[in-house]
Chimera marker file (.cmm) of the C-alpha trace (Angstrom):
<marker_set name="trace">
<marker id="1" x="27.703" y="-16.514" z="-34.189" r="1" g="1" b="0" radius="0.5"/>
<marker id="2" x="25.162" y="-14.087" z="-33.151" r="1" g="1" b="0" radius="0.5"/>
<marker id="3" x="21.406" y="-14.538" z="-34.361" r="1" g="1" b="0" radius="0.5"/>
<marker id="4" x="20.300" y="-12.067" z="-36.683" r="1" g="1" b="0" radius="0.5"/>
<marker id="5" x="16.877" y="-12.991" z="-37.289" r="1" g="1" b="0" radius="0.5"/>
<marker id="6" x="14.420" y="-10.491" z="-35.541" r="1" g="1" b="0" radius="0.5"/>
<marker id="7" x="11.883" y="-12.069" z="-33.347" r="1" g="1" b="0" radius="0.5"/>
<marker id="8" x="8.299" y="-10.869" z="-32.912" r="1" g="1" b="0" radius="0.5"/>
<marker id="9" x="7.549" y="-9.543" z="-29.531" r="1" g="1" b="0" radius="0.5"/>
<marker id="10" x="4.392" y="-10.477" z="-28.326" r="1" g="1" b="0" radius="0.5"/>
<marker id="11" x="2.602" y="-6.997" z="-27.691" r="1" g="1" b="0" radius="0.5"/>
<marker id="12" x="-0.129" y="-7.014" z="-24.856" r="1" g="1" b="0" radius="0.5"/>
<marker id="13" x="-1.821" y="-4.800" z="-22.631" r="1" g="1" b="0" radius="0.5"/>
<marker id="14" x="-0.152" y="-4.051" z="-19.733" r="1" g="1" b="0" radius="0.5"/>
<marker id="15" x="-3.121" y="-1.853" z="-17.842" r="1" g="1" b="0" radius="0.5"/>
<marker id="16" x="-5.038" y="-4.622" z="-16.044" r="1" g="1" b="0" radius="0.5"/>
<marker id="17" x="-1.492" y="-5.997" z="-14.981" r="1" g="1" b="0" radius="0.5"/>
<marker id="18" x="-0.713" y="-2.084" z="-13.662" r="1" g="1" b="0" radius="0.5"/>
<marker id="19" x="-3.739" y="-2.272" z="-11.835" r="1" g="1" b="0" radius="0.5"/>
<marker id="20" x="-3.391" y="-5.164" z="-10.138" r="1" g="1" b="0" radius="0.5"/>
<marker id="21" x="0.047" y="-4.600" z="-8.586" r="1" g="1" b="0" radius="0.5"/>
<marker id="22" x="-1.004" y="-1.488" z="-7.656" r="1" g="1" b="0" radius="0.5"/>
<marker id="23" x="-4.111" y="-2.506" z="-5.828" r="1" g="1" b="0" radius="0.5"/>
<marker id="24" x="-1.205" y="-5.317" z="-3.852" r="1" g="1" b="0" radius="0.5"/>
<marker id="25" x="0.743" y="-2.224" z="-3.219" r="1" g="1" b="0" radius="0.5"/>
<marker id="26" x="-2.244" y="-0.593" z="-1.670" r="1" g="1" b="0" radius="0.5"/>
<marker id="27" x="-3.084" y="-3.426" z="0.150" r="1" g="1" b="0" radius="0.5"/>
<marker id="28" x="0.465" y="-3.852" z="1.346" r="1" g="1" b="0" radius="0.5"/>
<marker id="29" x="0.596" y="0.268" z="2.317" r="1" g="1" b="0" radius="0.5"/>
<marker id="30" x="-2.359" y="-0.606" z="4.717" r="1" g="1" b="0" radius="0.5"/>
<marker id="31" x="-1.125" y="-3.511" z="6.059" r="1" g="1" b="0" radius="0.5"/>
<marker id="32" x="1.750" y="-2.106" z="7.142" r="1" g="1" b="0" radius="0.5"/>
<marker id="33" x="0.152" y="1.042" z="8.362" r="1" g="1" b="0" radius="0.5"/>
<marker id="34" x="-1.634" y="-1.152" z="10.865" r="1" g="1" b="0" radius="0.5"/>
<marker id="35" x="1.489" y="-3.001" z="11.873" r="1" g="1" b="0" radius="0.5"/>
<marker id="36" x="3.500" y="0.179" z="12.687" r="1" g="1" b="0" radius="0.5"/>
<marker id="37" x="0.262" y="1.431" z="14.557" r="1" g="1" b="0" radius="0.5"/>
<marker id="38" x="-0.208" y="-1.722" z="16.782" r="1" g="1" b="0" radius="0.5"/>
<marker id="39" x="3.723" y="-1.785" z="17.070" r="1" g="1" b="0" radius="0.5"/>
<marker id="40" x="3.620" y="1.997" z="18.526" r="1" g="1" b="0" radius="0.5"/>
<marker id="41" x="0.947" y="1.454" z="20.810" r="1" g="1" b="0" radius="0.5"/>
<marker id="42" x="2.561" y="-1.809" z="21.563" r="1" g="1" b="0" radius="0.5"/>
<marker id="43" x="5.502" y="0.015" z="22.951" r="1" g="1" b="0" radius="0.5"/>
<marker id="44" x="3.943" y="3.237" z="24.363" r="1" g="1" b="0" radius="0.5"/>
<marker id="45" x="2.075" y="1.257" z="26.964" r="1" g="1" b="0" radius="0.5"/>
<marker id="46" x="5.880" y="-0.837" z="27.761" r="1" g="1" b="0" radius="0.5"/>
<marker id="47" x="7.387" y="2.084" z="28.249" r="1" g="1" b="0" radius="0.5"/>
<marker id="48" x="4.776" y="3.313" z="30.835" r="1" g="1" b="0" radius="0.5"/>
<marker id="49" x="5.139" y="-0.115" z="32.485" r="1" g="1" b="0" radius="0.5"/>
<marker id="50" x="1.008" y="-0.413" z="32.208" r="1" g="1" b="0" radius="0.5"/>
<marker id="51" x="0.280" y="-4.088" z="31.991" r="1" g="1" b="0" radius="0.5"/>
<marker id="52" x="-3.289" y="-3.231" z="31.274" r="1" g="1" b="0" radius="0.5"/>
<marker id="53" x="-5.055" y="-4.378" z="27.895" r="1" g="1" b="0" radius="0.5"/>
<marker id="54" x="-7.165" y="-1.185" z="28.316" r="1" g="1" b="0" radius="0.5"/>
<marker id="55" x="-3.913" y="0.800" z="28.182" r="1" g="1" b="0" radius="0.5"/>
<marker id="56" x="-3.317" y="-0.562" z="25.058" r="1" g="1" b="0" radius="0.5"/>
<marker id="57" x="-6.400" y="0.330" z="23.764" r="1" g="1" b="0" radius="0.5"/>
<marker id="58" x="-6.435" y="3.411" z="24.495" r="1" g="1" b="0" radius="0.5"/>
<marker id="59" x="-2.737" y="4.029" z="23.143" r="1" g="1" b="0" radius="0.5"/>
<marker id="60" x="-3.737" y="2.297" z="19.519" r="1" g="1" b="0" radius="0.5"/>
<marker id="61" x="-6.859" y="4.318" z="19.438" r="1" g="1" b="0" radius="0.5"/>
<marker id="62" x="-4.648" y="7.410" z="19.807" r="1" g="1" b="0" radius="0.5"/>
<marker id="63" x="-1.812" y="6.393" z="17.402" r="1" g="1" b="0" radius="0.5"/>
<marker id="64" x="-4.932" y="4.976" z="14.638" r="1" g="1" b="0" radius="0.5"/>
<marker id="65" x="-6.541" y="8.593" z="14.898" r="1" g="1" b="0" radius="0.5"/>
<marker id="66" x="-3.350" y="10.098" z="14.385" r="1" g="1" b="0" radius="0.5"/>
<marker id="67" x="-2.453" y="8.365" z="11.484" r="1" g="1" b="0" radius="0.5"/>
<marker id="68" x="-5.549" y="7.488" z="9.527" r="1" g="1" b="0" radius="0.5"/>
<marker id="69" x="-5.053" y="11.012" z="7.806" r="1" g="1" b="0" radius="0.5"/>
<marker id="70" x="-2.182" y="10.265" z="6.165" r="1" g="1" b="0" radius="0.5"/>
<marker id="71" x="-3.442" y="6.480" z="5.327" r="1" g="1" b="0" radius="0.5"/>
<marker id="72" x="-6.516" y="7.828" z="3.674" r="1" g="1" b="0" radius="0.5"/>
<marker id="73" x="-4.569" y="10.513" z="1.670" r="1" g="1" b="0" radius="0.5"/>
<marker id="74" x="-2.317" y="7.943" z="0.202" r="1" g="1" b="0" radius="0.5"/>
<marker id="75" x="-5.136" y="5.781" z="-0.444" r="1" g="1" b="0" radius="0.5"/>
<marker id="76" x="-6.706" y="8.242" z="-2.165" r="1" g="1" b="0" radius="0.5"/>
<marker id="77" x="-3.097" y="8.650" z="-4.136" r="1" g="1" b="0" radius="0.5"/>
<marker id="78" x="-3.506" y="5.033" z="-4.758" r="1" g="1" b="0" radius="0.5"/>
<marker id="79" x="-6.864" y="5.596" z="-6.748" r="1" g="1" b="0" radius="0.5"/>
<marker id="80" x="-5.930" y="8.305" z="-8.687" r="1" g="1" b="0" radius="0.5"/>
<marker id="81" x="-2.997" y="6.446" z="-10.032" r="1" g="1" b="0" radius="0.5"/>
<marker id="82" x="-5.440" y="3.296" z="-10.454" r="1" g="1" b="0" radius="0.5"/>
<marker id="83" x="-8.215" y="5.490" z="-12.255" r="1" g="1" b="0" radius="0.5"/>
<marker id="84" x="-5.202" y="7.071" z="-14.447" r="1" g="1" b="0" radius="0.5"/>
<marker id="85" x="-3.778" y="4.406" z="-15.684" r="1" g="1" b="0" radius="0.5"/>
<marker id="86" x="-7.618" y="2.789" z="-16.743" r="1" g="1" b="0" radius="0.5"/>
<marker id="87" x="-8.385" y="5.763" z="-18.653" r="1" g="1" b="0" radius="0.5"/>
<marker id="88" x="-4.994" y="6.245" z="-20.207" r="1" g="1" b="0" radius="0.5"/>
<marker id="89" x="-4.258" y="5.073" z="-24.030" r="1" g="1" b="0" radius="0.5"/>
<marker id="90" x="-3.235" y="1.221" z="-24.390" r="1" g="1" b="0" radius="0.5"/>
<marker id="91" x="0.552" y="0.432" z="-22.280" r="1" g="1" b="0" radius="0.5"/>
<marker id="92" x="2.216" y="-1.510" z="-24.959" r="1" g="1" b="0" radius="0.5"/>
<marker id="93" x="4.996" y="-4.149" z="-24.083" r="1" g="1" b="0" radius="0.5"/>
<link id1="1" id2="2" r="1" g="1" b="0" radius="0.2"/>
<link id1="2" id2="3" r="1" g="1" b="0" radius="0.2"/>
<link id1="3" id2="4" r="1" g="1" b="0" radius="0.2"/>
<link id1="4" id2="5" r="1" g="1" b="0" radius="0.2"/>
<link id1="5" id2="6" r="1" g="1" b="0" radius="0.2"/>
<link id1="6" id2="7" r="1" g="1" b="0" radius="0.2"/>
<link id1="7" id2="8" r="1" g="1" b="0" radius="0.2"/>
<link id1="8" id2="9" r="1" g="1" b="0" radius="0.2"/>
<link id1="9" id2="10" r="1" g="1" b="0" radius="0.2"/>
<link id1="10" id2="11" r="1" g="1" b="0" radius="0.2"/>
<link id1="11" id2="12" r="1" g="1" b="0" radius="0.2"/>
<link id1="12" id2="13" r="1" g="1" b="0" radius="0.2"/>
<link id1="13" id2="14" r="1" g="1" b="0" radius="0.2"/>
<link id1="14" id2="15" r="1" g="1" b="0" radius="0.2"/>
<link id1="15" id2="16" r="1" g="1" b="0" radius="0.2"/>
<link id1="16" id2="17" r="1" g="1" b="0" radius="0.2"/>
<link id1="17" id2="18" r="1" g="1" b="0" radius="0.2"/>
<link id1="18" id2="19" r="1" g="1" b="0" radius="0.2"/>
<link id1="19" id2="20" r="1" g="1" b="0" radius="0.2"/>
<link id1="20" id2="21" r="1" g="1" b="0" radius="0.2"/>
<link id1="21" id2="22" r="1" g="1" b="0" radius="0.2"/>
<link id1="22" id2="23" r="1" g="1" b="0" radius="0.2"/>
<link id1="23" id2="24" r="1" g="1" b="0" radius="0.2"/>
<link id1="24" id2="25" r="1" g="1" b="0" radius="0.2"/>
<link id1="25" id2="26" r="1" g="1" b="0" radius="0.2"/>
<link id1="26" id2="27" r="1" g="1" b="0" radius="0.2"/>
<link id1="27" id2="28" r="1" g="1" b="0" radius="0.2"/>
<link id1="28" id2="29" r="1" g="1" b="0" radius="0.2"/>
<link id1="29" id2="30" r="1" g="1" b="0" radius="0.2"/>
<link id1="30" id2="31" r="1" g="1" b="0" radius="0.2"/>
<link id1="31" id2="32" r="1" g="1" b="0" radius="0.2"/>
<link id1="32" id2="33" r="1" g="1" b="0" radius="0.2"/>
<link id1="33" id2="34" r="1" g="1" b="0" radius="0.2"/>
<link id1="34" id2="35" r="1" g="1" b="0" radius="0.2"/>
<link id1="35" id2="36" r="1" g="1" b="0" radius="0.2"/>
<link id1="36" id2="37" r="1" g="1" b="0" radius="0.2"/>
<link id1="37" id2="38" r="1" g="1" b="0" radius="0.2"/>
<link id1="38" id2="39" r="1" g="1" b="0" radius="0.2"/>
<link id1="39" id2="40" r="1" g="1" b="0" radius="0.2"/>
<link id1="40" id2="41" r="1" g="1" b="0" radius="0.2"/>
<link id1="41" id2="42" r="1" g="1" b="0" radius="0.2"/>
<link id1="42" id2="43" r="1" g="1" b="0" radius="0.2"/>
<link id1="43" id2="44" r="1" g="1" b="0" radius="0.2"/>
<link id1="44" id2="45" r="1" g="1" b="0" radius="0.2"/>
<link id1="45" id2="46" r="1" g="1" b="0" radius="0.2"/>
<link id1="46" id2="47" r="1" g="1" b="0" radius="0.2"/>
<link id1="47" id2="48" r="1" g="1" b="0" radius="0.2"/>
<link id1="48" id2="49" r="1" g="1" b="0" radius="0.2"/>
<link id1="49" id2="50" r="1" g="1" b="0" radius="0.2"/>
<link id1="50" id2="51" r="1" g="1" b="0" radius="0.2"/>
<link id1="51" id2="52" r="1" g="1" b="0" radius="0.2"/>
<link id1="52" id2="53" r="1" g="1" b="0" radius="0.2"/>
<link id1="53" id2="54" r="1" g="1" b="0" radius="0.2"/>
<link id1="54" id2="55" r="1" g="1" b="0" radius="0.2"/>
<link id1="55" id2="56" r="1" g="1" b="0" radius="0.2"/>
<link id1="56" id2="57" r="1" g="1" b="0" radius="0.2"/>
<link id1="57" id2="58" r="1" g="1" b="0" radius="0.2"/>
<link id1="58" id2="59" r="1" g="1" b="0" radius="0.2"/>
<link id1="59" id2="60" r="1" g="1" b="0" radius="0.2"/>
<link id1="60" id2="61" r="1" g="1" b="0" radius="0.2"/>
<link id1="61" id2="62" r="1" g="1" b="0" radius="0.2"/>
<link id1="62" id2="63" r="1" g="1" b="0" radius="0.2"/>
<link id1="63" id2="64" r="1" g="1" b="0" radius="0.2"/>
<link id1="64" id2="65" r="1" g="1" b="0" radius="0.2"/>
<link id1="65" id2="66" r="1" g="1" b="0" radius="0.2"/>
<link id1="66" id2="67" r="1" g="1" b="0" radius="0.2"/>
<link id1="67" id2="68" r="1" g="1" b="0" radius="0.2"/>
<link id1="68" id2="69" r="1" g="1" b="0" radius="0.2"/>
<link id1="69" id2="70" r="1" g="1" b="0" radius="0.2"/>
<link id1="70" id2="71" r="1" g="1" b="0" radius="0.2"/>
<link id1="71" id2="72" r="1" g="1" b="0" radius="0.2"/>
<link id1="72" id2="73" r="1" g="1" b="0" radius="0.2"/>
<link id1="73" id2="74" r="1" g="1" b="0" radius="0.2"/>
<link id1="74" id2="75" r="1" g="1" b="0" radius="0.2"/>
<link id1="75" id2="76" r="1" g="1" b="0" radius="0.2"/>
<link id1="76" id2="77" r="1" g="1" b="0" radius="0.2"/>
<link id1="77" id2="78" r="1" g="1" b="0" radius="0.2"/>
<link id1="78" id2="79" r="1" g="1" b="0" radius="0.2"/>
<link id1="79" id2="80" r="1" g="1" b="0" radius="0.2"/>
<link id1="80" id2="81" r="1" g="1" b="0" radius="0.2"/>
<link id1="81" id2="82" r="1" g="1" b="0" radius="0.2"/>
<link id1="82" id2="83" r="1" g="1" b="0" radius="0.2"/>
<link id1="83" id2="84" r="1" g="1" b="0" radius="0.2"/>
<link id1="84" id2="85" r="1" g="1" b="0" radius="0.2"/>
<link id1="85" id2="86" r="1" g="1" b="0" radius="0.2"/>
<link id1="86" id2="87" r="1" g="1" b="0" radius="0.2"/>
<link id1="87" id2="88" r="1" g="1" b="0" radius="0.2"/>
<link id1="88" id2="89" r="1" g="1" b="0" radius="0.2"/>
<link id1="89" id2="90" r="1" g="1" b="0" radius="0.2"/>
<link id1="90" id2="91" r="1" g="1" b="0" radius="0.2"/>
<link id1="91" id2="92" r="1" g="1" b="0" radius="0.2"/>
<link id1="92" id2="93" r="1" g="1" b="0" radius="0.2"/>
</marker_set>
């Protein structure tokens, strides 16, 4: 037999909680970022078949300038998002 008594939902505000993942999901965007850069210079200088550490350098300085546009414009996504959702009305549960 089903329960038919209505229960009181607990009703809290869910901002500081939206911030939070979001700054993890920021934090996470940038990790990876760096990963995928390291991992491309990584194998630009294999497939060159330079053994050289200065090689590398050089290729991860060229793949971090390449991408650092597009890592600062969604970072920049990131705090918009993070600054809307401070100065929106109360998110209810």
């Amino acid at each position: 037999m089903p329960n038919s008594r209505l229960e009181v939902q607990h009703h809290s505000d869910l901002r500081p909680h939206l911030e939070k993942i979001l700054s993890c999901v920021k934090a996470l965007h940038v990790t990876l970022s760096a990963v995928m850069a390291d991992v491309a210079a990584i194998r630009k200088t294999m497939f060159e078949g330079a053994g050289k550490i200065d090689t590398y350098r050089n290729h991860l300085k060229q793949t971090i300038s390449t991408t650092k546009p597009l890592v600062d414009e969604a970072m920049l996504s990131y705090d918009f998002l993070m600054q809307e959702i401070s100065d929106s009305q109360q998110w209810m549960n």
